[in-house]
C-alpha positions as CSV (number, residue, x, y, z in Angstrom):
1,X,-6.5,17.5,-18.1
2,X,-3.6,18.5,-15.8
3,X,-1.4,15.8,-15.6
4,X,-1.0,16.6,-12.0
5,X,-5.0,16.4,-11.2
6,X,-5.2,13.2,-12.9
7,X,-2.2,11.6,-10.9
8,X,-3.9,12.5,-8.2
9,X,-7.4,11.1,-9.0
10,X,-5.5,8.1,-10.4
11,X,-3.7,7.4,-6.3
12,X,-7.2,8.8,-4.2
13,X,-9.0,5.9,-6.2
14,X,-6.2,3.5,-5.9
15,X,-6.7,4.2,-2.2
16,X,-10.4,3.2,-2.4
17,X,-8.9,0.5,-3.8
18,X,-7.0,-0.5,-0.8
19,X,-9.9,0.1,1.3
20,X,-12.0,-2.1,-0.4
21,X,-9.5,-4.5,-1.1
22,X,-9.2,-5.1,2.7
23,X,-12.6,-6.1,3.7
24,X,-13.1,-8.3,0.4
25,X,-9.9,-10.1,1.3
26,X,-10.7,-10.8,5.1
27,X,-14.2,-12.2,3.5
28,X,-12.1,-14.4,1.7
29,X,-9.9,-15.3,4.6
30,X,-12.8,-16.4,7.0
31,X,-13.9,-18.6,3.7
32,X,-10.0,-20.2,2.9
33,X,-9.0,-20.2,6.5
34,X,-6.4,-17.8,6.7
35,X,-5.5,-14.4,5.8
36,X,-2.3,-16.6,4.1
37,X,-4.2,-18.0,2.3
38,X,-6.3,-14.8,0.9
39,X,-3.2,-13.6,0.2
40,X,-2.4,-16.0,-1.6
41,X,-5.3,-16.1,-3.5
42,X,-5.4,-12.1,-4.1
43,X,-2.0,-12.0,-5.4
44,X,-2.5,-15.1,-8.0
45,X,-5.4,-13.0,-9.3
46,X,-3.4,-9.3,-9.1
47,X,-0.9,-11.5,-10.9
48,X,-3.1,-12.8,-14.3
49,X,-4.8,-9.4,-13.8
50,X,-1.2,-7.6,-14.6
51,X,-0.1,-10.6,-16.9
52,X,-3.4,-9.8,-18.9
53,X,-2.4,-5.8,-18.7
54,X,1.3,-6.2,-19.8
55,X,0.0,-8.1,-22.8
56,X,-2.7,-6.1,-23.5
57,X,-0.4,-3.1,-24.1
58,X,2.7,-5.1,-25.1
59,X,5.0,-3.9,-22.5
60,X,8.4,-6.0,-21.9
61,X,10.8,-5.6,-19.2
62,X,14.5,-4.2,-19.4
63,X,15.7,-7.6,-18.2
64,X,19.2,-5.7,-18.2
65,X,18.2,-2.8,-16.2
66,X,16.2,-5.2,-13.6
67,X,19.4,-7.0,-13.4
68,X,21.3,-4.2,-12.3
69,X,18.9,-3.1,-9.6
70,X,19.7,-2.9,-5.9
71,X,18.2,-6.4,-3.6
72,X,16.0,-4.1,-2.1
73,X,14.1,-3.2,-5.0
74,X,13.1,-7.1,-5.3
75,X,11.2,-6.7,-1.9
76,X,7.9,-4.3,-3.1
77,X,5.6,-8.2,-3.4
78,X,6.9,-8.6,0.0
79,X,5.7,-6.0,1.4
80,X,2.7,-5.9,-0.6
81,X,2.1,-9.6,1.0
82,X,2.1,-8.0,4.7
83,X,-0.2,-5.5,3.8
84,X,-2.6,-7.6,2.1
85,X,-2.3,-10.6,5.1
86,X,-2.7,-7.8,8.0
87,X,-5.6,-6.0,6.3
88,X,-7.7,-9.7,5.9
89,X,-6.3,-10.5,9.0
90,X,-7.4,-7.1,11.0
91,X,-10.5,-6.0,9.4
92,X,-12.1,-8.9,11.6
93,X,-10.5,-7.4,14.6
94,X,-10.5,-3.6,14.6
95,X,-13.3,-3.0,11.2
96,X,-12.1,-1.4,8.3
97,X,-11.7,2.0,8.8
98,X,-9.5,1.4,12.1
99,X,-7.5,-0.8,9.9
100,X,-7.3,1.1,7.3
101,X,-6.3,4.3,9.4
102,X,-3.7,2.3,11.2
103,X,-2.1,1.4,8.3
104,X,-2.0,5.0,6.7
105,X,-0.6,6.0,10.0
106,X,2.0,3.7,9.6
107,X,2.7,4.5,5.8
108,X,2.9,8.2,6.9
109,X,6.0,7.5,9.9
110,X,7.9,5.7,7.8
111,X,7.7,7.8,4.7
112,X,8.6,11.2,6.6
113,X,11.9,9.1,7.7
114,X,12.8,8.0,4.1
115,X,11.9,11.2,2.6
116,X,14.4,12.6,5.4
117,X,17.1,10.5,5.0
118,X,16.4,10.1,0.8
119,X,16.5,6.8,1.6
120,X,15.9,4.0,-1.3
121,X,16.6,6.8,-4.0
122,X,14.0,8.8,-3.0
123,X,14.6,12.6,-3.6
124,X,15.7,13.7,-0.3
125,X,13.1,16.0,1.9
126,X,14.0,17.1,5.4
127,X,11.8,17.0,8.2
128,X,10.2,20.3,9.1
129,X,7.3,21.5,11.2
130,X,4.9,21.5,8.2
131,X,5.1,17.8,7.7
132,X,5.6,16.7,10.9
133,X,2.2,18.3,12.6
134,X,0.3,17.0,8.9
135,X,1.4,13.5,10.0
136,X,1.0,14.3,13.5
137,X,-3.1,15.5,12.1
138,X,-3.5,11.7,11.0
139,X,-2.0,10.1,13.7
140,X,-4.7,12.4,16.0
141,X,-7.3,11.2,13.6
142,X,-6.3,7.4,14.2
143,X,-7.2,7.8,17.8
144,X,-10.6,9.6,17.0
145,X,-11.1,6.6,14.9
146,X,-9.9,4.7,17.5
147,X,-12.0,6.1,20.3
148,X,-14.8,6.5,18.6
């Protein structure tokens, strides 16, 4: 198989993923009181999930290399903690494919200004008309979703 078509089949199901993750974790919320708190919960269980995977296929870190990294490359759980607590928290409040789009949205601005600026090592990709009016396309689709 192309490596290419099987990196993308491997991110178009992660994003299933996400979108089931987001309703599963605000059913958890309403049940622990908080989307904090499904959170919380989610991430313990992502955590064995990849302890049990790193064993599995006896992978060990470069604990030299990870010192030498930047802060910023520390922060990807953080961020992973937002998304998870505003997906629990706003499936309840806008459903999941509002949500869902909302967030995509919001991946999409902020990755046409890092590609842009190659910020965060990124391999540097200036804005042009092409991208801009394919984000612009989503963003358009977020109000159909939202009007709908």
């Amino acid at each position: 198989m192309n490596p290419s078509l099987l990196a993308i089949i491997v991110v178009v199901l992660a994003g299933g993923a996400t979108a089931l993750q987001a309703p599963t974790n605000a059913k958890l919320a309403t049940a622990v009181a908080s989307p904090v708190n499904a959170a919380f919960i989610s991430f313990a269980v992502g955590t064995t999930v990849l302890g049990i995977l790193a064993a599995l296929m006896h992978t060990r870190p470069d604990m030299a290399a990870a010192r030498a990294l930047p802060w910023y490359a520390w922060l990807g759980g953080a961020y992973g903690a937002c998304f998870v607590v505003a997906a629990a928290w706003g499936v309840p409040r806008l459903g999941v494919a509002m949500t869902i789009t909302l967030m995509v949205g919001g991946q999409l601005l902020l990755s046409l200004i890092l590609d842009h600026f190659g910020a965060l090592g990124v391999p540097r990709q200036p804005l042009n008309l092409g991208r801009i009016a394919g984000v612009g396309l989503v963003l358009t689709g977020v109000l159909l979703v939202r009007r709908s």
